[in-house]
Rosetta silent file (secondary structure, phi, psi, omega in degrees, C-alpha in Angstrom):
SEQUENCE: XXXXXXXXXXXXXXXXXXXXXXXXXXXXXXXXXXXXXXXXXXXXXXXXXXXXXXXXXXXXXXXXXXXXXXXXXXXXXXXXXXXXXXXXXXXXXXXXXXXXXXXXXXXXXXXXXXXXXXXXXXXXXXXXXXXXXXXXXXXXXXXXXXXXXXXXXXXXXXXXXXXXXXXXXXXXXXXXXXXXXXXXXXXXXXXXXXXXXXXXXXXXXXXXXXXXXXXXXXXXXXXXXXXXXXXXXXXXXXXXXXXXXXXXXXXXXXXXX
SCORE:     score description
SCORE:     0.000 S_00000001
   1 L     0.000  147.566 -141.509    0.000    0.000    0.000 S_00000001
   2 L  -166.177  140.087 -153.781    1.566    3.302   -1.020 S_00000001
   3 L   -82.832   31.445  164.420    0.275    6.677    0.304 S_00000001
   4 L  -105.507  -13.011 -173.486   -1.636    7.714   -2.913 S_00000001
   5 L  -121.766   25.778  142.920   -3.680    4.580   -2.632 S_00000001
   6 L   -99.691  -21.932 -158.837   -4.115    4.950    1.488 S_00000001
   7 H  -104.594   -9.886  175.983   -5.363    8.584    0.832 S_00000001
   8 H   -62.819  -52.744 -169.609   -7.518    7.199   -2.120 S_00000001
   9 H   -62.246  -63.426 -151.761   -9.176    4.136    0.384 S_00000001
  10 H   -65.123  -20.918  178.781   -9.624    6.930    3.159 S_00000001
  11 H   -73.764   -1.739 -169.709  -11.393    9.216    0.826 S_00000001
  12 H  -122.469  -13.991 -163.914  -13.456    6.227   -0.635 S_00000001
  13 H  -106.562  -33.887 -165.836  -13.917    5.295    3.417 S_00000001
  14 H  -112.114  -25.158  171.627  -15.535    8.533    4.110 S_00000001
  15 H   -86.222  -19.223  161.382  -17.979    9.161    1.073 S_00000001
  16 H   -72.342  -58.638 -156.302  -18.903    5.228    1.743 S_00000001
  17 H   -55.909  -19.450  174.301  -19.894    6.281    5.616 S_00000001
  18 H   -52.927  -70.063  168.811  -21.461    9.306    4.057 S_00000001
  19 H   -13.424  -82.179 -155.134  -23.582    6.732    1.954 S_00000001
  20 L   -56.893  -23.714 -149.545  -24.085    4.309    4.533 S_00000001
  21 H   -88.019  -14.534  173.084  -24.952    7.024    7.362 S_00000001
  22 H   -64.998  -78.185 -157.402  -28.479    7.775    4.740 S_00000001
  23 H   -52.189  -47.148 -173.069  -30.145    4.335    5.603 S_00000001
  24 H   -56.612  -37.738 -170.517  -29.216    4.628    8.999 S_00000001
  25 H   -73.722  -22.385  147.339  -30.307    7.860    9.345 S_00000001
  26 H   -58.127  -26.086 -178.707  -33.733    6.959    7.826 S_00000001
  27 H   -97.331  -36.223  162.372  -33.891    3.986   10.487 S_00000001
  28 H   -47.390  -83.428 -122.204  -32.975    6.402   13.120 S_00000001
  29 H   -82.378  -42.210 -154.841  -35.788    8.899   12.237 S_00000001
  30 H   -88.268  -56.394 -168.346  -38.654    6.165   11.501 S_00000001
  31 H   -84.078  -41.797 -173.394  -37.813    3.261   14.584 S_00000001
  32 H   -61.162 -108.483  176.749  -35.862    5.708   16.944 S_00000001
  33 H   -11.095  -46.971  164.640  -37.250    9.234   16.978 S_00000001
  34 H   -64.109  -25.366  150.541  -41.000    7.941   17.998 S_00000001
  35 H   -50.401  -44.742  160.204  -39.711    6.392   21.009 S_00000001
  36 H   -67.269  -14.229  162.684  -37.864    9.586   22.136 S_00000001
  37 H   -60.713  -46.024 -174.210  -40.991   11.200   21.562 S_00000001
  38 H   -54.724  -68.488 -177.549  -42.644    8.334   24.164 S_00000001
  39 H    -4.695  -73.605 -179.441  -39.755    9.145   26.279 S_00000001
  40 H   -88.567  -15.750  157.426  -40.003   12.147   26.888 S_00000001
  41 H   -48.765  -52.127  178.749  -43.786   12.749   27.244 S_00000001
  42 H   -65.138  -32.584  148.872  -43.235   10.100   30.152 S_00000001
  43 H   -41.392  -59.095 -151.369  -40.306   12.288   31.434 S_00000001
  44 H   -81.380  -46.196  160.562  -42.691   15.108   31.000 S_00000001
  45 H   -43.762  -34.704 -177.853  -45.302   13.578   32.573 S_00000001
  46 H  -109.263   -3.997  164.763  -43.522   12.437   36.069 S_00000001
  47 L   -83.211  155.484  124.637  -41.147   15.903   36.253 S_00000001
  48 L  -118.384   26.301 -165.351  -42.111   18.618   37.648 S_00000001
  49 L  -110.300   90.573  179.046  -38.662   20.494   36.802 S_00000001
  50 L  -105.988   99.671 -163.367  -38.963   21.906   33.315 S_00000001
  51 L   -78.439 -174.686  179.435  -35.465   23.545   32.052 S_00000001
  52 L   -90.146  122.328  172.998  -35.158   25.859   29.067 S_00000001
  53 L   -77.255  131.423  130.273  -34.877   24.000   25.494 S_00000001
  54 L   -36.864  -57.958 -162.943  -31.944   25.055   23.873 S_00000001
  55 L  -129.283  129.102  163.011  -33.056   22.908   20.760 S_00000001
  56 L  -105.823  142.174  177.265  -36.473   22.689   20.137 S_00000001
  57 L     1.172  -52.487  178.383  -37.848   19.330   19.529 S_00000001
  58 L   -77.882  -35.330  169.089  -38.470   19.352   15.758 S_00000001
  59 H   -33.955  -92.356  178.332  -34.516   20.439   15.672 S_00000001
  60 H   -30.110  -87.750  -92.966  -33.415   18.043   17.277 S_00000001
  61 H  -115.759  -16.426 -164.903  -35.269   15.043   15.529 S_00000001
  62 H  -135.490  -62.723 -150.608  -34.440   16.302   11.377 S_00000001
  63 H   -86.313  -68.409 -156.969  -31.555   18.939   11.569 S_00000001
  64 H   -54.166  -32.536  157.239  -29.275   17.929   14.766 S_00000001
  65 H   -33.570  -67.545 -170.880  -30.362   13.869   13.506 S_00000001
  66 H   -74.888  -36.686  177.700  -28.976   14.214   10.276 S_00000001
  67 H   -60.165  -34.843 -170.112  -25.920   16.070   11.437 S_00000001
  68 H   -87.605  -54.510 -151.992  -24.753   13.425   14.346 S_00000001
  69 H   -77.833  -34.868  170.260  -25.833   10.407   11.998 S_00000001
  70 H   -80.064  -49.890  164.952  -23.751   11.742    8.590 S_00000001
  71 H   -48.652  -41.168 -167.812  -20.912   13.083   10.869 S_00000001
  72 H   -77.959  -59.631  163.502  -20.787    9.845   12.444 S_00000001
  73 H    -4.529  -81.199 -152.146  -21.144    8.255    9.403 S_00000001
  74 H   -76.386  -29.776 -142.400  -17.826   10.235    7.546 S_00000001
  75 H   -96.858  -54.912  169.911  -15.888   10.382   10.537 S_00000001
  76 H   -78.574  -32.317  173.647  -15.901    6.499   11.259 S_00000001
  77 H   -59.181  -35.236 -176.409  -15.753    5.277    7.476 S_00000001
  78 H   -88.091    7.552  134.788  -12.346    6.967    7.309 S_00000001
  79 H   -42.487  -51.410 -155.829  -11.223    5.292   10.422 S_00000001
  80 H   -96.388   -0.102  173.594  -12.394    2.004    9.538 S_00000001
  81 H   -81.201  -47.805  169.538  -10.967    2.777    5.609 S_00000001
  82 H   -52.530  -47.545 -169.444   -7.439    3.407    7.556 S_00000001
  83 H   -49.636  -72.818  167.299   -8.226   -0.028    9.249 S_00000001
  84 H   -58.217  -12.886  177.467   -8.400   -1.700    6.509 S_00000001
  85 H   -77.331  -13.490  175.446   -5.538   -0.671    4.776 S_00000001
  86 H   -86.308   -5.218 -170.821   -3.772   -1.796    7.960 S_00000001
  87 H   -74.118  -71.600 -165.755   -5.506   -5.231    7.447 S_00000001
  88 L   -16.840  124.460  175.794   -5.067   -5.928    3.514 S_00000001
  89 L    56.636   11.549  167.863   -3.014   -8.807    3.765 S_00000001
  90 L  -127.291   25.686 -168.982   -2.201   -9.160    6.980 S_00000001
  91 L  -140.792   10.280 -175.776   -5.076  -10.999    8.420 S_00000001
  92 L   160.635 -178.821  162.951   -5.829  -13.879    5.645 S_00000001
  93 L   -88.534   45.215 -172.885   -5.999  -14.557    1.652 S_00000001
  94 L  -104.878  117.207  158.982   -8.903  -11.992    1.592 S_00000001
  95 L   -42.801  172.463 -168.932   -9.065   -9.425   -1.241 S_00000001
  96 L   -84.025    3.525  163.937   -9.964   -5.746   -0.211 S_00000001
  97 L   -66.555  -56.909  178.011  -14.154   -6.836   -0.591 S_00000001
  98 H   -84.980    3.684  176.773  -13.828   -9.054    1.907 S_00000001
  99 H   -79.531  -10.859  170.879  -11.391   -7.478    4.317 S_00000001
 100 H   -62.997  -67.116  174.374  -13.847   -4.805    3.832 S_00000001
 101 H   -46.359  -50.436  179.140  -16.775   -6.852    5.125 S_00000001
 102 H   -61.295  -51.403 -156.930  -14.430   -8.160    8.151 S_00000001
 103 H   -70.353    2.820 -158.567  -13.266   -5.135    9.258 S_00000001
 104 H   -99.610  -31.853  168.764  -17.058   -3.454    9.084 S_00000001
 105 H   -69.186  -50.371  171.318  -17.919   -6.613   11.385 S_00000001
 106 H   -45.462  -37.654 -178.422  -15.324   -6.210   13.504 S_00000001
 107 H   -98.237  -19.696  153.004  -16.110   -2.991   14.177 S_00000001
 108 H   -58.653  -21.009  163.264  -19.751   -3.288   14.992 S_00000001
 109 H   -67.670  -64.869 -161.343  -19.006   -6.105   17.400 S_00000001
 110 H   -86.257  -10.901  171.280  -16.190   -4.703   19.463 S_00000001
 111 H  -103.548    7.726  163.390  -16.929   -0.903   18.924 S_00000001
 112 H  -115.591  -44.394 -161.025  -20.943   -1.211   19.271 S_00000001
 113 H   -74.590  -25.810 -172.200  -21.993   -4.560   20.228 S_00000001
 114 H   -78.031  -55.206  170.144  -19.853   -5.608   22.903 S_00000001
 115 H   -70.895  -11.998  166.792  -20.191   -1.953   25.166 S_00000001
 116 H   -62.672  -38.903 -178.722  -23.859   -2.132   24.332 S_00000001
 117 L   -76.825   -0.322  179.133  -24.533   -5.391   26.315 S_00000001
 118 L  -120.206  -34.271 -171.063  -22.989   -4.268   29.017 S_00000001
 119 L  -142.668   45.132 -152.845  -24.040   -0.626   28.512 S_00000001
 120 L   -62.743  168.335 -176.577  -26.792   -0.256   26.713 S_00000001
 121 L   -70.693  146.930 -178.177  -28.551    3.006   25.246 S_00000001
 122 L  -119.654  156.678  159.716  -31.282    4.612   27.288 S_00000001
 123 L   -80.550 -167.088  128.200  -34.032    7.185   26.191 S_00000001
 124 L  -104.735 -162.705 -146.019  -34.732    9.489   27.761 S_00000001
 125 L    63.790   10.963  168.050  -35.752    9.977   31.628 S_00000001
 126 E  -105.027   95.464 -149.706  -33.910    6.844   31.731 S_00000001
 127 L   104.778  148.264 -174.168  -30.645    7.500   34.173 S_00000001
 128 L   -77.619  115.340  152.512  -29.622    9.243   37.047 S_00000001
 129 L   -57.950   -8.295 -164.742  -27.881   12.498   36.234 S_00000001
 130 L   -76.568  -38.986 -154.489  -25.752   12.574   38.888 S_00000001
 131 L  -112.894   58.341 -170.362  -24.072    9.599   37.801 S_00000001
 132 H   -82.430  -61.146  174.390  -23.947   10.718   33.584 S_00000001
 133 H   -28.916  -75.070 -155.069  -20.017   11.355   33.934 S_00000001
 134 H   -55.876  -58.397 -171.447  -19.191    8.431   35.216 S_00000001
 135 H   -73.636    5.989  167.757  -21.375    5.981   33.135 S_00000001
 136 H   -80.002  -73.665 -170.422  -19.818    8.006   29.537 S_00000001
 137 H   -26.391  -46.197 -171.607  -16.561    7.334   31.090 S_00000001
 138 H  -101.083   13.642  148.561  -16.822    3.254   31.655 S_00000001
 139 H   -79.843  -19.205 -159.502  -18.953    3.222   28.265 S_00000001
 140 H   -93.033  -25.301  167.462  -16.196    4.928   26.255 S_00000001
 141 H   -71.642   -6.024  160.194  -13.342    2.664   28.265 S_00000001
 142 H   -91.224    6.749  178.724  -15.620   -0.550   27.013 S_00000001
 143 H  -102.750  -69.748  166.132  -15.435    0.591   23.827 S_00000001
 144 H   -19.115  -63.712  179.266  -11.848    0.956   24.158 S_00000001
 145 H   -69.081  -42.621  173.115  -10.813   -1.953   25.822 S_00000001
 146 H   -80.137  -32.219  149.811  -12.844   -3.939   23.495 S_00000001
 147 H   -16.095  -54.677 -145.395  -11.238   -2.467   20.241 S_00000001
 148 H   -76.122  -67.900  165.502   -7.721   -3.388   22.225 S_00000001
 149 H   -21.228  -46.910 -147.932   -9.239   -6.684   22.636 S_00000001
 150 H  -105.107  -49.087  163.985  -10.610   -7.420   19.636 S_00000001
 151 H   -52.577  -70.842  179.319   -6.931   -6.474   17.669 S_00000001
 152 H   -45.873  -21.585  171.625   -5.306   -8.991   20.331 S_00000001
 153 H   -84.253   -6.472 -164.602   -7.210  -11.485   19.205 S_00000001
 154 H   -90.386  -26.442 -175.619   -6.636  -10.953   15.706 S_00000001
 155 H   -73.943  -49.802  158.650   -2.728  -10.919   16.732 S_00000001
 156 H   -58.858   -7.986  162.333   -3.213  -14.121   18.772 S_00000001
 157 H   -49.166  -79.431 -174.840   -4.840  -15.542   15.979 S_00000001
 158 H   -31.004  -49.592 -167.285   -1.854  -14.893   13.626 S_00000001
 159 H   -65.507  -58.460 -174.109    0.582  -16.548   16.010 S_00000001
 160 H   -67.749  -29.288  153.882   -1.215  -19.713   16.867 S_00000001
 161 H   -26.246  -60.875  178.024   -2.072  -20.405   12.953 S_00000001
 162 H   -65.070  -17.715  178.487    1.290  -22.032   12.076 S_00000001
 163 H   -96.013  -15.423 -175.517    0.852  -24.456   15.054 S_00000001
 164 H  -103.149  -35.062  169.482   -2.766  -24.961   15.367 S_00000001
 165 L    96.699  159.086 -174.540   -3.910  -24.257   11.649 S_00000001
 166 L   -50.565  -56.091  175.519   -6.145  -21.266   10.837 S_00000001
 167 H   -55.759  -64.217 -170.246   -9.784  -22.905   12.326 S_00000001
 168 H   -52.902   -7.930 -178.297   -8.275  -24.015   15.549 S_00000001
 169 H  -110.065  -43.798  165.713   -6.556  -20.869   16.073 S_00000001
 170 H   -51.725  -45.211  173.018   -9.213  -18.821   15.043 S_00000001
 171 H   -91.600   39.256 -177.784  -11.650  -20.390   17.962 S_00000001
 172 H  -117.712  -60.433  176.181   -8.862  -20.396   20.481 S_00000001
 173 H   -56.886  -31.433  173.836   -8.750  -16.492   19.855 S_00000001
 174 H   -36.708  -80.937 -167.622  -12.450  -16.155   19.524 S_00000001
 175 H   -45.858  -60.574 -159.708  -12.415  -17.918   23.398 S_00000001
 176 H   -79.939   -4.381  160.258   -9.915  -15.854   24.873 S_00000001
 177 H   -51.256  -70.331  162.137  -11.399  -12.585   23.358 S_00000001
 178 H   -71.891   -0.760  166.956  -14.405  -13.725   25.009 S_00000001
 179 H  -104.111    3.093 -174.836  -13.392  -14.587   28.492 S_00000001
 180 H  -105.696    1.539  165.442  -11.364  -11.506   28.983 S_00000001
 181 H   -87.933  -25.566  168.086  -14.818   -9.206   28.022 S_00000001
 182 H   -57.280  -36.459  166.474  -16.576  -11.622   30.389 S_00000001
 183 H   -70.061  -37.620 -171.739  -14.297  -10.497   33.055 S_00000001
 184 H   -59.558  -27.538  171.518  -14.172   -6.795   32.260 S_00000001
 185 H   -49.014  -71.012  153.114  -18.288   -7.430   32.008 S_00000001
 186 H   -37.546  -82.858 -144.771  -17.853   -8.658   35.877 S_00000001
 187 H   -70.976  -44.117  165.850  -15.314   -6.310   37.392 S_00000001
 188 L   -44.618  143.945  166.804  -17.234   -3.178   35.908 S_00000001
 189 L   -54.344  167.678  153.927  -19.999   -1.385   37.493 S_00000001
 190 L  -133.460  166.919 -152.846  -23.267   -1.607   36.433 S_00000001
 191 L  -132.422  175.255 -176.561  -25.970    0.703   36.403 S_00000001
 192 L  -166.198   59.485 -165.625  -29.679   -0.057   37.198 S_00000001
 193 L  -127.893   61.226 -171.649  -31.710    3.652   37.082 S_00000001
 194 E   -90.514  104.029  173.245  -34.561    2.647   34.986 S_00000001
 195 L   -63.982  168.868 -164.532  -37.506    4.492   37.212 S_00000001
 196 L   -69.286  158.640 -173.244  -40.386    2.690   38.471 S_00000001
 197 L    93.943  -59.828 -156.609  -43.071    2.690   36.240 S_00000001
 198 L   -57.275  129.171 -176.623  -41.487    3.506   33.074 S_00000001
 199 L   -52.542  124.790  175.230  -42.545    1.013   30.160 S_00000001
 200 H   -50.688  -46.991 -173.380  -40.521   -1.945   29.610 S_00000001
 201 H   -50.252  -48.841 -174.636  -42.089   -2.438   26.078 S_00000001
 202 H   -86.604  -26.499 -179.647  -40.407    1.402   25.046 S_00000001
 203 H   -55.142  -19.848 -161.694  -37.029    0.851   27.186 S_00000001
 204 H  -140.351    2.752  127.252  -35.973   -1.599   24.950 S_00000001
 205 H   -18.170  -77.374 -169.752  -38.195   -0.625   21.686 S_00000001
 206 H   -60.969  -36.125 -176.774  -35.631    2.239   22.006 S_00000001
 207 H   -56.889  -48.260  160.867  -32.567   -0.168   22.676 S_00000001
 208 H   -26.531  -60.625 -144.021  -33.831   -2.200   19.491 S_00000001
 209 H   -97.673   -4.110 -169.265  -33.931    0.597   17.241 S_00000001
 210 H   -85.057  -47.114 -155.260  -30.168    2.387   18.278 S_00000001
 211 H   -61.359  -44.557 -173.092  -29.160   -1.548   17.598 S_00000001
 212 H   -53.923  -50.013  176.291  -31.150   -1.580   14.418 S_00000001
 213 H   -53.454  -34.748 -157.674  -29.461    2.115   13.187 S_00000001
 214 H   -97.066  -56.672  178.875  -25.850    0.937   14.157 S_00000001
 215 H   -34.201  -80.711  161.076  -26.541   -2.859   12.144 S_00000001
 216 H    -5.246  -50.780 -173.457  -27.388   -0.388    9.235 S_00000001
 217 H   -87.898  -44.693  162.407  -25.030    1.635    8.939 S_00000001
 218 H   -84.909  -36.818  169.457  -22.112   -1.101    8.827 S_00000001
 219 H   -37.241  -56.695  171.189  -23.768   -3.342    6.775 S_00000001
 220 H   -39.930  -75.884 -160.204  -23.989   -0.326    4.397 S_00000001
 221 H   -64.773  -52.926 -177.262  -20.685    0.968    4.544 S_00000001
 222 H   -27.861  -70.701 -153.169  -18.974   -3.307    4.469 S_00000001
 223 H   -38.492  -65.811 -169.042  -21.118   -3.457    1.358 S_00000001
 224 H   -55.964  -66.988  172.216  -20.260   -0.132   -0.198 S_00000001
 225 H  -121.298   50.414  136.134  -16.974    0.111    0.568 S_00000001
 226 H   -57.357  -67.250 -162.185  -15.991   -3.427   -0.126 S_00000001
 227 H   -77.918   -9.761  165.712  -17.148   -2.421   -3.475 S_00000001
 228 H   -77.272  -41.579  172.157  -15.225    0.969   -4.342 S_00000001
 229 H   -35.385  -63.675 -145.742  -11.794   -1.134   -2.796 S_00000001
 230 H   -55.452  -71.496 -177.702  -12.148   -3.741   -4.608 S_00000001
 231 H   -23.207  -66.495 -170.021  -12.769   -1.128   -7.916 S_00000001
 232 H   -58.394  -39.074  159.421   -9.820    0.877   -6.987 S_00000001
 233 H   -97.524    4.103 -171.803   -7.221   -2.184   -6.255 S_00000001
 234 L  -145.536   54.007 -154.614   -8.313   -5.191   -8.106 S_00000001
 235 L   -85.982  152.328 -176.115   -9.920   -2.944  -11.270 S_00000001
 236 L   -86.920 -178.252  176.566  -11.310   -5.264  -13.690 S_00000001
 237 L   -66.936  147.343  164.552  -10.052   -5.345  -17.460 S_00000001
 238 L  -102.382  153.252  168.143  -11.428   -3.045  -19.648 S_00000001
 239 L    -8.220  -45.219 -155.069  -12.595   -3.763  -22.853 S_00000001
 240 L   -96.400  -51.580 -158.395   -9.506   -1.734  -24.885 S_00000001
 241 H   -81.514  -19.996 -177.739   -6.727   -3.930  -22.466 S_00000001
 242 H   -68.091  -36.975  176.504   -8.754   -7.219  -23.255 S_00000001
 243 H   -87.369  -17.602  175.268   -8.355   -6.686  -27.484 S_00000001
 244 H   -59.615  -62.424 -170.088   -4.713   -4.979  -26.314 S_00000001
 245 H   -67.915  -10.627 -173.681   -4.142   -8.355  -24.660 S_00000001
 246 H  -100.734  -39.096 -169.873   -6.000  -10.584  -27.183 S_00000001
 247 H   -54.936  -23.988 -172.766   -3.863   -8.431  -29.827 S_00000001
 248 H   -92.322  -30.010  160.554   -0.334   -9.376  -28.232 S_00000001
 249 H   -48.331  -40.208 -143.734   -1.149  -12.975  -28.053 S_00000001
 250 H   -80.358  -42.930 -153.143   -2.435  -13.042  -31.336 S_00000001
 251 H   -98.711    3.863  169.461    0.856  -11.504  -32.510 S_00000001
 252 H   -87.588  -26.995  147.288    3.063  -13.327  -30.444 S_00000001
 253 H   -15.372  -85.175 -171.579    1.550  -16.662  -31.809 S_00000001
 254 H   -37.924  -37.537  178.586    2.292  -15.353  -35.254 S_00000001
 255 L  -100.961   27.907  156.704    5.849  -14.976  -34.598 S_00000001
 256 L   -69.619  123.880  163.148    6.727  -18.147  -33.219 S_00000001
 257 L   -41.290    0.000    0.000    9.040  -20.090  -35.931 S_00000001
């Protein structure tokens, strides 16, 4: 890889997340956004402490939506477009579609799926403010740590493959990936500030639909930009080099004795 065709991938990495970050953001507005509506009518309903909107409602839901979900979008496809370029070839026989595809799984397991199950999204009137700080902090270090994680396994992987062979090596890394987030899963706090009352059915409606939005978004962007890599490093023949290429056979043929 050669830095006109790393700044090519990240620039093909951030116009895929752009891409990708529409459907989500459509999945956002239509499963998401009516639940923060429930939300906060139940919030509105059981306060009686009503602060000044900043943002009024209809903002928030179309304009400040689209901004966070298309930022998020651009910002992580050229991360995970850097990723792969650190991948290509060093993680298998995979061309850049499917190292595309891996790394778009990889990063919805260990940077969404993994701190979600431990630390999942709330609507709101769901959490304590007092303790907001704290629970960003040990969500953004389980996002971390599993990232860290989730690379060590790919590096323990590597290593135990000449003695173990790829499958056997693969689930040996899988397992220890997954007993050291089982501990961190343990040794971490947990939180429990759902208030009484509040419907189970929308608590996890709303969990559902951040999960649905995040699924979305990397499927999209694997898909997408698996297929601009692949175009850009593996381009297929064109037409002109296939009769160029039929033409030099043809004439090397002729000039055999």
């Amino acid at each position: 890889m050669n830095s006109i065709s790393v700044r090519a991938l990240l620039v093909r990495g951030m116009l895929a997340g752009l891409a990708a970050g529409l459907p989500a953001l459509g999945v956002a507005y239509l499963l998401g956004e009516p639940r923060v509506d429930s939300a906060i009518a139940y919030e509105d309903a059981h306060s009686h402490e009503h602060g000044a909107e900043l943002v009024s409602r209809p903002m928030q839901s179309t304009a400040g939506l689209s901004t966070g979900v298309l930022v998020y979008g651009v910002a992580f496809g050229g991360i995970a477009a850097l990723a792969v370029c650190v991948a290509l070839g060093r993680i298998g026989r995979f061309g850049p579609r499917a190292t595309a595809a891996l790394v778009s799984l990889g990063a919805l397991v260990a940077g969404y799926l993994v701190p979600f199950f431990k630390y999942p999204a709330n609507p709101p009137a769901v959490g304590d403010p007092e303790t907001l700080d704290q629970r960003t902090t040990l969500y953004f270090l389980m996002v971390v740590l599993s990232v860290l994680l989730a690379v060590g396994a790919v590096i323990l992987g590597r290593r135990l493959a000449p003695r173990l062979g790829n499958w056997n090596a693969t689930v040996a890394a899988a397992v220890a990936f997954i007993v050291v987030v089982g501990l961190a899963y343990a040794f971490l706090p947990s939180f429990n500030e759902v208030p009484e009352g509040f419907p189970a059915t929308l608590l996890w409606q709303f969990r559902l639909a951040a999960l649905a939005v995040q699924c979305t978004l990397w499927v999209s962007f694997g898909l997408l930009f698996g297929h601009l890599a692949e175009r850009l490093l593996s381009p297929r023949p064109t037409a002109a080099d296939r009769v160029a290429a039929t033409g030099a056979t043809d004439l090397a043929t002729a000039e055999r004795p």
